[in-house]
N, C-alpha and C positions, 0 to 999 in steps of 0.2 A: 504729376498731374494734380490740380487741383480737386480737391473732395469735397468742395460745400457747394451748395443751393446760390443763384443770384435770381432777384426779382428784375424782369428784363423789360426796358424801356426803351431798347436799342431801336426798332424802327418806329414810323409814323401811326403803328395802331394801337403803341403802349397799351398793350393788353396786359402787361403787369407779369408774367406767368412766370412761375416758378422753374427754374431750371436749372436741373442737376449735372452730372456730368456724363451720363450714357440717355438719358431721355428728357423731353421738358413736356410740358402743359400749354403752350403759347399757339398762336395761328401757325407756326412754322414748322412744331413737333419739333424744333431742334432742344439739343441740351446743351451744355457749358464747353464739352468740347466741340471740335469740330470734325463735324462728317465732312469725311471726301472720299466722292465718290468715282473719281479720276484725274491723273494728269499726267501732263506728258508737252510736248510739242506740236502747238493747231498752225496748220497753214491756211487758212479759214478765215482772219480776222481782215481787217481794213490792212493793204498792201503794206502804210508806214508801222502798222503793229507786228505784222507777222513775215514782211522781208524775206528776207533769201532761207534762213536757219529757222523761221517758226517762232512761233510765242509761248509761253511757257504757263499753260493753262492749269488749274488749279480750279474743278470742278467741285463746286461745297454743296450738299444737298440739304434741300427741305428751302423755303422761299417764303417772303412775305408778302409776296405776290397774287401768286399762281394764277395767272393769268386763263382763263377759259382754253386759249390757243397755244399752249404752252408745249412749244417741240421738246423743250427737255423734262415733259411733265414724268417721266419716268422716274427722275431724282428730285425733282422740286415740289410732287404733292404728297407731302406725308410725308416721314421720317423711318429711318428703317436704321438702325442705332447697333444692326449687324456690319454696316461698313466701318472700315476702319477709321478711328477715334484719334485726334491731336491738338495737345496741347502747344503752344506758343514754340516749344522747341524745337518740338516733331512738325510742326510745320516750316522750321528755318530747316529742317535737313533736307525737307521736299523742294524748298527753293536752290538749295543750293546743289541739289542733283539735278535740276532742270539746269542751271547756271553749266554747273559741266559739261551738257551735253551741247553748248554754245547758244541757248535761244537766246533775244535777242531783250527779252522781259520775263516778268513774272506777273500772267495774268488772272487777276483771282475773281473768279465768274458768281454771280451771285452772292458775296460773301458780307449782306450787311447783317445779318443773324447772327456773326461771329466776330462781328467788329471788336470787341472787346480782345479777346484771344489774339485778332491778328494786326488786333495795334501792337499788342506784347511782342506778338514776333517780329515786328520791322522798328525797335526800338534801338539795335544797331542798323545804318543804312546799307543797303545791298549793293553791288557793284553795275547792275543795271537797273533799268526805272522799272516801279512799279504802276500796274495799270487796277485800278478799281473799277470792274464789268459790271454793272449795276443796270439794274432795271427802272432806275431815280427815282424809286418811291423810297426818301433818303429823308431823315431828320440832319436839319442844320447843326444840332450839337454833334451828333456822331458823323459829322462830316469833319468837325471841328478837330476830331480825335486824331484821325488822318494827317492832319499838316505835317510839314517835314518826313512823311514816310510816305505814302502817294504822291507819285511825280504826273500820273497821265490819270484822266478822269472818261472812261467808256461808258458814256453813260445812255439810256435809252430815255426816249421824250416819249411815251407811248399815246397821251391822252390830251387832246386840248378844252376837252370839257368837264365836267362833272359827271353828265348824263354816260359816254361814253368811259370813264375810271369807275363806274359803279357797275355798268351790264357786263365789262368784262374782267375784270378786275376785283371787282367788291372793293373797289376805293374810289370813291368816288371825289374826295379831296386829294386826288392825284396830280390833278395839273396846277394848283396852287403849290402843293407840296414839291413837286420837283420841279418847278421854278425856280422855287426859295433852294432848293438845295442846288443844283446847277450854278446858279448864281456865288453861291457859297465856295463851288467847285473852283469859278473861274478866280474868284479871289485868292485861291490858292496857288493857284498856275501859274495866272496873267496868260497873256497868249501864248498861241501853238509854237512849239521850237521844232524843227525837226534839222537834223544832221545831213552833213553832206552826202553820207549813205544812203538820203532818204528814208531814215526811221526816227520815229517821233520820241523824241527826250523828254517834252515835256507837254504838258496844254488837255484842253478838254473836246473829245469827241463827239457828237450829241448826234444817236443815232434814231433813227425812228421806223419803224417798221408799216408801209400801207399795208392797210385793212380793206378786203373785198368789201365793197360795199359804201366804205368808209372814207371814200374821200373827202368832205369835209372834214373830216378830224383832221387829215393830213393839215389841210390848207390852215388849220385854227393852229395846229403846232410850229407850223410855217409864219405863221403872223407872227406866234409871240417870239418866235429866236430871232424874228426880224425888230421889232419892237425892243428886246430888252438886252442884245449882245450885236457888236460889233461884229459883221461878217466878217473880216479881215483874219479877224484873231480866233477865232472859234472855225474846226472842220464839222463841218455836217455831213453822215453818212444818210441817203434815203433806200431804202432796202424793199426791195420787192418780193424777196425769199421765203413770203409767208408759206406754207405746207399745209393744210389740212386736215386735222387730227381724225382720226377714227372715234367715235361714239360722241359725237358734237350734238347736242341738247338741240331738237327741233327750235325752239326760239332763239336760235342763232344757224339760219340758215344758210345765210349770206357767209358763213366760213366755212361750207361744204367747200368751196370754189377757190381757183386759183386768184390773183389781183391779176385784172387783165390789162392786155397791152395798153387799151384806152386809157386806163385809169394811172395807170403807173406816167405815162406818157405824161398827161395833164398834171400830174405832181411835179415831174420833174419841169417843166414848163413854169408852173408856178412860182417855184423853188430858185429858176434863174430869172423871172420877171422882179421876184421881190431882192434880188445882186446876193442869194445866195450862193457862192461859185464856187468859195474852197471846198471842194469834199469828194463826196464818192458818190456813184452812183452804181445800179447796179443790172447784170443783164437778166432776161425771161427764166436763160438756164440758171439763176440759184433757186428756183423756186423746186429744189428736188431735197430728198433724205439724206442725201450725201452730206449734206451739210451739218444735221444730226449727229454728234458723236453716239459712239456704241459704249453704253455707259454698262456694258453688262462685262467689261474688263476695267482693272485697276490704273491700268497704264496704260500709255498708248502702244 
């Protein structure tokens, strides 16, 4: 295991922070190894990801995100440097016990905090593709890092303004930013491959989660995948599954509530006015906890 300090510029808020190998100083709280805080086999994901055998998720804590509505805020706000700790290796043993038990990938959920570590570890190629689960608040160099070892790009469109990446996110140069990285994403791909199986080999995912309240955001994230990517080549996931956190800050009222059928409805209406077709959509029932992994075991 590495034993020195790096000064970490891996996401878009180059806070610089010092980080060691059991704790860091950065927005993320992470340190030089990698927290993981679960994985195992999700049958959860988009149907081409997670198929008949499940996906092979790879749960990393602490975010550079942390989005206000954050269903996995339990691992993603603050850093807790008591879960178990892995360097590049120990992360290829976890891939390769998910591999055994037949999933279908290896999907690494929030893992741009450790990009460095887990480019080391996919420096030999794996026998199935790799999926990078991202929330696209992504710098284009450390997407850069990725080629040849990221085969599938998960990526989320969460924001299509400023105003919106700032009240829930504290990023407010979010939709500039993962644009630019998305775009970077598909230069890596090229378009969607998916196997006669029906599971996806290769290409980029771009999924966006409606906000109560929030439909124009929807429709401005709607505009720009229409604007700046071929629908053909690119799947778009629209998700209704938002949940509702407990202790949600009175100036964000409008996330007490579930996205209602109206709202969802007119998204997806919009979504096929502007020919976007290939993708997913999704029904009332995911909008429940089940959806939620139980992050208070190691495994699944």
């Amino acid at each position: 295991m590495t034993k020195d300090k790096f000064i970490c510029r891996l996401c878009p808020r180059e806070c610089g922070a010092e980080r060691y190998p059991e704790y860091g100083f950065g927005y993320c709280k992470a340190g030089s190894l990698a927290g993981v805080s679960r994985f195992g086999p999700h049958m959860w994901e988009e149907p081409c990801i997670s198929g008949a055998n499940g996906s092979g998720t790879v749960f990393f804590r602490g975010c550079q995100l942390r989005c206000v509505y954050c269903q996995n805020h339990v691992i993603s706000f603050g850093y807790d440097a008591s879960q178990p700790l892995f360097d590049a290796k120990g992360l290829r043993s976890i891939y390769q016990e998910l591999i055994n038990q037949g999933v279908h990938n290896i999907n690494l959920v929030t893992p741009t905090h450790f990009a460095n570590v887990i480019a080391e570890s996919l420096n030999e190629p794996l026998p199935v593709p790799v999926v990078w689960n991202t929330g696209g608040y992504e710098k284009a160099e450390t997407i850069e890092m990725l080629q040849n070892k990221v085969q599938i790009y998960l990526t989320d469109f969460k924001y299509g303004s400023a105003e919106c990446g700032g009240k829930y996110s504290n990023a407010p140069d979010y939709f500039k930013t993962a644009l630019a990285a998305i775009k970077k994403m598909f230069e890596q791909t090229g378009p969607y491959v998916i196997g006669s199986d029906g599971i996806m080999k290769s290409g980029v995912i771009i999924r966006h989660l409606v906000l109560p309240g929030e439909l124009e955001n929807t429709f401005d994230v709607l505009d720009a995948v229409r604007e700046n990517f071929n629908p053909d080549q690119i799947l778009f996931s629209l998700m209704c599954q938002y949940t509702p956190q407990d202790g949600m800050p009175e100036r964000f009222k409008n996330l007490t509530s579930r996205v209602s059928e109206t709202e969802y409805s007119r998204a997806a209406e919009y979504m096929k006015t502007l020919g976007i077709l290939n993708g997913f959509l999704q029904s009332p029932e995911s909008a429940v906890s089940d959806y939620t992994p139980d992050f208070s075991v190691d495994k699944q």
